[in-house]
N, C-alpha and C positions, 0 to 999 in steps of 0.2 A: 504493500500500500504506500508506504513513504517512498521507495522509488518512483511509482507513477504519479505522486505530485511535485515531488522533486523532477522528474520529467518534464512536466505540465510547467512547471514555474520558471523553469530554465528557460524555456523554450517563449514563454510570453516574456523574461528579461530579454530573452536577445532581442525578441519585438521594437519592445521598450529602446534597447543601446542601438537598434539600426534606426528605429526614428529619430534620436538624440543623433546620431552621427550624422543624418541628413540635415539636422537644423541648421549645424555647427559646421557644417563645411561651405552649405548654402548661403545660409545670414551672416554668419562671421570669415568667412574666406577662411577658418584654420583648418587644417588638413593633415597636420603630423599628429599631435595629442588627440585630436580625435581619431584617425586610421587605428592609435594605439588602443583607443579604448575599442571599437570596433573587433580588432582581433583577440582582447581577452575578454572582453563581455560576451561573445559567442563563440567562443571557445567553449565559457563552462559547459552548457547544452550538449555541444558535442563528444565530452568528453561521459557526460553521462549517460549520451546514447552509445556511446563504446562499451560502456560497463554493461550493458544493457544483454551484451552477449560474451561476459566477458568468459573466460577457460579456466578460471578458479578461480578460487573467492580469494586467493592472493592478488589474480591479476584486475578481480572487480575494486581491490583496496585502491590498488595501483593508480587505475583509472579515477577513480574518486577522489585522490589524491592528487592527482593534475586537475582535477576539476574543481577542487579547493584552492589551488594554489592561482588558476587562472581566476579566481571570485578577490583572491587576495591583492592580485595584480590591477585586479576592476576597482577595485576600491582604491587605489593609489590611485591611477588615472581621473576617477570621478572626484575625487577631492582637486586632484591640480589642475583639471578642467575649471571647476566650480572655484577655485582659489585666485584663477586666471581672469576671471569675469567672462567664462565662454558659455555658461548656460546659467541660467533663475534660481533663484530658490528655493521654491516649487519643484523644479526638477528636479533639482540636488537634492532633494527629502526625498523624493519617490525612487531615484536612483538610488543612493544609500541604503535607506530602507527594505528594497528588496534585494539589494546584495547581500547586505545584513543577515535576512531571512533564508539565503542560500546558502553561504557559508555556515550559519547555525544547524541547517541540516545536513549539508555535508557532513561537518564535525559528528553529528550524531550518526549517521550512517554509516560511518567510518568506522566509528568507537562501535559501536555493535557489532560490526561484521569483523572487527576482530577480536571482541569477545567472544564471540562465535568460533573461530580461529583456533584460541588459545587452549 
């Protein structure tokens, strides 16, 4: 069950970081700091649709593990965006917020499947 909304949510963040990435290249002509956040904001998604068939619960850790770390890299990006004056405030809460909520389940999916493990 927390896989498929961990799926679900991944997959509506990247939504989310490709509209943010459209604004920000269109309205503000930036195109490096956002390219960046572009490729680890949907990254995560993909990295849990990897896991999704992964060949043991080592290598589903594995995946989930880059898929935390690309949530960790989005949140660096989303702050130096938002620090930069390249999106609202509004935005920055919404963005934040559900990375926030991603990386929290990461961490728990993680921590369980290798309790599971052990």
């Amino acid at each position: 069950m927390r896989e498929s909304i961990l799926k679900t949510k991944s997959y509506d963040f990247a939504l989310l970081i490709i509209k943010s990435y459209k604004l920000i290249s269109s309205e503000k002509k930036e195109f490096t700091l956002s390219k960046q956040l572009l490729r680890s904001g949907t990254s995560i998604g993909a990295n849990i649709r990897e896991a999704e068939f992964a060949q043991s619960n080592k290598d589903f850790i594995s995946k989930m593990s880059i898929a935390l770390k690309e949530a960790n890299e989005t949140d660096y990006w989303i702050s130096l965006i938002h620090d930069s004056n390249y999106i609202d405030e509004s935005t920055f809460k919404l963005l934040i917020f559900s990375n926030k909520e991603l990386i929290k389940m990461l961490v728990s999916t993680i921590n369980t499947m290798k309790s599971k493990t052990n």
